[in-house]
C-alpha positions, 0 to 999 in steps of 0.5 A: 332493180336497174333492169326494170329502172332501164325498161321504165326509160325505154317504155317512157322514150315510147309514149313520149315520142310517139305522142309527139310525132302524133301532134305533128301529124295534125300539121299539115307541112309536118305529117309526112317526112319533111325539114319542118318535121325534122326541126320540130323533132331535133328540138323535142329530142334535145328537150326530152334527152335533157330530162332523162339525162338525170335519170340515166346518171342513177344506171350504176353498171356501165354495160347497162347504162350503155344498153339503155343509151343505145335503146332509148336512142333507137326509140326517138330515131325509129318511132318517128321515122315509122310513123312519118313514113307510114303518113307519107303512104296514106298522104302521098310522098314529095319527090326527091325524098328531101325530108327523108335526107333531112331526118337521116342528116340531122337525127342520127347524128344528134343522138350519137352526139347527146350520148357521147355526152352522156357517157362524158358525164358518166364516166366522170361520175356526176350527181343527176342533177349536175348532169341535167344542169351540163345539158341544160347549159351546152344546149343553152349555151349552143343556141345562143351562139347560133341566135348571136350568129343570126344577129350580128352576121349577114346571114338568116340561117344557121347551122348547129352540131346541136340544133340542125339546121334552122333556115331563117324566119324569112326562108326561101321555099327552096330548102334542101340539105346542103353541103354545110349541113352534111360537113356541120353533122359529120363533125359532129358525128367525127368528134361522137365517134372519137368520144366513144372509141376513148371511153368506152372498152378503150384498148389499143386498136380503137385508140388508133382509130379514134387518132386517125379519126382527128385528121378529117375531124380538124380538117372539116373544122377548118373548112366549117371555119372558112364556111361562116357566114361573115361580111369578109367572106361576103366582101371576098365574093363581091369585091366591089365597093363603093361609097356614098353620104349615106350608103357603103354598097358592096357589089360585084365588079365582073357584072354587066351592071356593075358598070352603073353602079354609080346610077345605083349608088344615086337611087340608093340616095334617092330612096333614103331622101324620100323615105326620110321626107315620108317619115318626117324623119330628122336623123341621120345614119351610114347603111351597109347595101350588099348587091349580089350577083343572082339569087343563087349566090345570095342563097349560098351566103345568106341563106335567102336567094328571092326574099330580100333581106333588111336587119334594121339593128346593123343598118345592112340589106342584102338584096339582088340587082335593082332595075330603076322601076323596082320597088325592092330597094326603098322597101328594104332601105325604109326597114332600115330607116323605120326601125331607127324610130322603133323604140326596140333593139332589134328595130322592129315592132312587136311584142317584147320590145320587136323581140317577136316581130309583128310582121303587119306592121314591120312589113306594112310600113315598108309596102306603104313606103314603096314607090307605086309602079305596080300595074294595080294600087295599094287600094285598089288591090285592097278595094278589090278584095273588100268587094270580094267580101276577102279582106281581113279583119285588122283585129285579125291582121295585126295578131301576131300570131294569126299574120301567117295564116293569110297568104304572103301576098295578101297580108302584105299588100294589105297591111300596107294598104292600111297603113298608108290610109292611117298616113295619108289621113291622119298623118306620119307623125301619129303613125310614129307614135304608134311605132312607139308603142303608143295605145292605138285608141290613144294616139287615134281618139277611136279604136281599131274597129272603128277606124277599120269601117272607115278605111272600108268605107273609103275602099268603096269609094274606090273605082276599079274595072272588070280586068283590073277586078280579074287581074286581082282575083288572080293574084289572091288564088296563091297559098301560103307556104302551110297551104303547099304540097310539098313546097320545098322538093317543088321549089327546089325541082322548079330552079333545077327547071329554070336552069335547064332551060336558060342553059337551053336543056329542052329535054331535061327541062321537060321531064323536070316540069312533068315530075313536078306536075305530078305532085303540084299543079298549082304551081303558075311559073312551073307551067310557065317554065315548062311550056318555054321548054316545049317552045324551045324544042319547037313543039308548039302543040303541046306547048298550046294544049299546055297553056289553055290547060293551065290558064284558068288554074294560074295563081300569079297574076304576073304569070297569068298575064304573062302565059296569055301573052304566050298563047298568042305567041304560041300562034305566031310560032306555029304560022296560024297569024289569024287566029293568034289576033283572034286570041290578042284582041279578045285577051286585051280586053281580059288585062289591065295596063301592064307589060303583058298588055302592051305586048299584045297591043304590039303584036296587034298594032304589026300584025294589022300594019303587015309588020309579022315578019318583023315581030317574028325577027324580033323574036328571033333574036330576043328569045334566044340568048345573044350578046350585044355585039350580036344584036348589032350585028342582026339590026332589024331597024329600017327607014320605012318602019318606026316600029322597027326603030321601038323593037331594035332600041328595046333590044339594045336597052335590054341589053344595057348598050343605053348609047345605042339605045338612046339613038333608036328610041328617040327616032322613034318618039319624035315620029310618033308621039303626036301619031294617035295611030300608035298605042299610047303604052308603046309610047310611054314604055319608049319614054321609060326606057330612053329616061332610064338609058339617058339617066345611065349615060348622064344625058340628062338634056335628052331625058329632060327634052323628051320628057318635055316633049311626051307632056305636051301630048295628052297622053299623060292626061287620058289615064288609059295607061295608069301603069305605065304613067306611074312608072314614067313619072317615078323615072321622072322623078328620079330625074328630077332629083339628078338634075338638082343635086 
């Protein structure tokens, strides 16, 4: 009888799992060995082990109960790992094998851990059901833990001797087995390994081992300890404090920037006093800013190194260095300001009170919030994909659970695109009505659908040109995380390609980019990464053949842009002058006003006025890594040229050396601004920089007469240069508000 209850488990443990790790195989990021597939198992084993626990209490022999532990254990680990692997054949592996890691980390140390605790309750002879209620309970009791984590800890991710390892809701696409991971499960398996070594054929020998064990044991709890994710150990890392009316921002004080924290500290202020003014917003609040070094350190003590992070319900963002232009920061601060006036407990809108975010909206608002100092609109992004016939449905958008299944980019933008219409047209304080879950007919006097055909037709309305309609259609190609092969081996091999090559490892970057384009293609800032590595080692033919391989497949319209700037570069390099005009003069007209076409405009304007050997000194010192001193020490600045003047004060300003900077570009806009023979986009990214380096000096007199000065000329009038003109006036504007307080 307890032989064929025994075989009953094992039998039912087979068609359980192997039903489950079949539905996974119809989820594309789950078919083959991967964290998602690991994740979804580690919650089905804690689910299903739950159930038969029960049922393991009625084994009476203790020999037999063990067998079956061990048999049912062996079926939930191997069942799926065959199963994932033989996928992975017909499918095609991720290199690196990170999923394989993750399976092995996290699996077998689960259910080394859930038997430990069967044998726990076995030995203390508990009826079934008190044993099912005991797992229900440590399980409940774990998760709620880690949720407590998450929500009152700066930090997205969490780590679980129960769960594994859960990356957040916002992770990076970079996600690996870490450090944390593997301490977290060797306690686990440490405190497993004890249990059983006591109680099971205890005798002297194991006793001794199980005492000797405790040493690593206690010392991994204690490091696991010092490991967690807490704002004191944030604070330790950073250092540096500052505070203002509103804002306690926790930065660095070891970087190059940290010296303008008091700049920074004013544009946190600047933002919260728009915001507030956007909303109508009459409240007031203290907002914790942690500013960290790089991505890298943000991803070690968060859990996200390129997603910033706003948690509206402890009034704290976690974001990386801001430029004066960046719309990062008033995105994050307006989360924290918009959940204020979400009736929620978390902040945010969605269903079950913000319990389940609808990101649509959460994300919406703050894109419509964010300063428009992007090279397209809101609406002109949105009227582009209107007229591509690749604009959502709001019906569609706006489902919670249907928001993912558009790419990142594309949901964002337009979800913003429509929220602003709703608050340009019908006002801020009927869309706050709706961030009180008000019915949107109600608040509208119309439903979704209807409103919908009137913001498309006012899409219509709007003008765009054939390089802006192009530059979107670039931006639109990008995938959603599902859509990816193997996202997170490509993302983690993609960071390996960027540090080589800012620590200038040509060779190791090269082979890097070559192993990822095996397995993703589609990847613009892999290529990108991988063909300045080919430039770095001065192979300038592979590099060329490289980009106009790639050119037409790029799906950033940042990198698209970017790499036709580098193909005529790649011309300069290699000496052929003629044809690297040939290339500039027919690619400007292929971009809208940005930085990559003020660049062009450059080397068009050197070239045509016989300054290459300046371009090209220029380069020399701006491509390669350099301190300020070292910049100084190559002046490239020379009376008979006034575009020398421009490159040396971008030089300097790149550099943060703002008082030198200041000294070059003024030379160079007060012979120029009223010269029609210099590209207007030249100009205006001079005013940027010299507003931005007079603000970081508090030079405001200069700022405020160059400005004068620039809006005497018609170059703000024409609009040739939207993107240009829009960055300029948010520096103004942030002036402006300097020079009043």
């Amino acid at each position: 009888m307890t032989l064929y209850f025994s075989m009953s488990l094992i039998l039912l443990s087979i068609f359980a799992t192997t039903l489950f790790t079949a539905i996974l195989l119809f989820i594309p990021i789950m078919s083959t060995p991967s964290y998602e597939a690991t994740m979804a198992l580690n919650i089905f084993i804690l689910l299903f082990y739950t159930y038969i626990s029960r049922r393991l209490q009625r084994i009476f022999l203790i020999e037999e109960f063990v067998s079956t532990i061990f048999n049912v254990c062996l079926v939930l680990f191997i069942i799926p790992f065959i199963i994932l692997i033989i996928s992975g054949l017909f499918k095609g592996f991720c290199p690196s094998y990170q999923g394989f890691l993750f399976y092995l980390i996290d699996i077998p140390p689960l259910l080394l851990l859930l038997s430990s605790i069967s044998l726990i309750l076995r030995r203390l002879e508990l009826r079934s059901r008190t044993v099912w209620i005991v797992f229900t309970v440590i399980i409940l009791l774990s998760l709620a833990l880690n949720i407590y984590t998450l929500l009152s800890q700066p930090t997205v991710r969490f780590y679980s001797t129960i769960w594994g390892f859960f990356s957040g809701p916002v992770y990076d696409e970079d996600v690996r087995p870490d450090r944390q991971l593997i301490l977290y499960k060797a306690f686990s398996t440490l405190i497993a390994l004890i249990i059983w070594l006591t109680l099971y054929r205890r005798n002297g020998y194991k006793t001794l081992i199980s005492i000797l064990l405790l040493i690593p044991t206690i010392i991994i709890a204690k490091e696991l300890y010092q490991n967690e994710p807490t704002r004191s150990r944030i604070y330790h890392h950073l250092g540096g404090k500052i505070n203002t009316e509103h804002f306690e921002i926790i930065y660095p004080l070891d970087q190059e920037w940290s010296r303008d924290i008091d700049v920074l500290a004013e544009l946190h202020e600047y933002y919260y006093a728009l915001i507030k003014r956007d909303l109508n917003h009459k409240g007031d609040m203290k907002i914790r800013s942690y500013i960290f070094r790089n991505e890298e350190e943000k991803q070690e003590l968060t859990g996200a190194g390129r997603t910033q992070i706003a948690k509206p319900w402890l009034n704290e963002i976690y974001i990386t260095p801001v430029s004066l232009t960046d719309a990062k920061l008033k995105h994050e601060i307006s989360h924290i300001i918009v959940g204020s006036l979400i009736d929620s407990p978390l902040g945010l809108y969605g269903g079950l009170r913000g319990l389940i975010p609808n990101m649509a909206v959460v994300e919406g608002i703050s894109v419509a919030l964010e300063p428009e100092t992007n090279i397209l609109t809101l609406h002109q992004k949105a009227a582009i994909l209107l007229k591509e016939n690749r604009l959502p449905h709001f019906t569609n958008l706006f489902d919670i659970s249907r928001f993912y299944s558009y790419s990142g980019i594309l949901s964002y933008s337009t979800a913003g695109s429509f929220i602003k219409y709703l608050i340009d047209t019908y006002g801020i304080d009927k869309f706050k009505r709706i961030l009180s879950y008000e019915d949107f007919k109600e608040v509208y006097g119309k439903d979704i659908d209807k409103v919908e055909k009137e913001y498309r037709e006012f899409l219509n309305g709007i003008v765009v040109n054939p390089s802006q309609s192009y530059w979107a259609s670039v931006i639109y190609r990008s995938k959603g995380l599902v859509e990816k092969k193997c996202p997170h081996e490509v993302a983690s091999l993609k960071n390996r390609l960027i540090e080589f090559n800012k620590r200038g490892i040509s060779t190791e970057s090269i082979d890097t980019g070559e192993e990822i384009l095996k397995y993703c293609e589609e990847d613009s800032e892999v290529i990108i990464e991988l063909i300045k590595a080919y430039i770095n080692r001065r192979d300038y033919d592979k590099a060329l053949n490289l980009a106009e391989k790639y050119l037409p497949y790029m799906n950033n319209a940042y990198y698209y842009t970017l790499l036709l700037d580098m193909i005529s570069d790649i011309h300069i390099f290699k000496g052929d002058l003629k044809e690297a005009i040939m290339v500039i003069q027919d690619q400007i007209m292929k971009i809208p006003d940005s930085d990559s076409r003020r660049n062009l405009e450059m080397k068009r304007f050197l070239y045509e006025n016989g300054e290459i050997e300046l371009l090209k000194k220029f380069y020399s010192i701006e491509k390669a890594p350099t301190t300020r001193a070292g910049i100084l020490s190559n002046k490239i600045a020379t009376e008979n040229s006034l575009m020398s003047y421009y490159l040396f004060g971008r030089l300097l300003f790149n550099a943060r050396d703002y008082e030198n900077s200041k000294h070059y570009l003024i030379r160079f806009l007060d012979n120029t601004l009223k010269e029609a023979m210099y590209p207007d986009s030249i100009k205006l990214e001079a005013a940027i920089m010299l507003l931005s380096s007079s603000i970081f000096t508090k030079d405001y007199n200069l700022a405020n007469h160059i400005a004068e000065e620039l809006e005497q000329t018609p170059i703000l009038k024409t609009n040739s240069n939207p993107y240009h003109i829009r960055r300029y006036l948010h520096i103004k504007d942030f002036l402006s508000y300097l020079t009043r307080k």
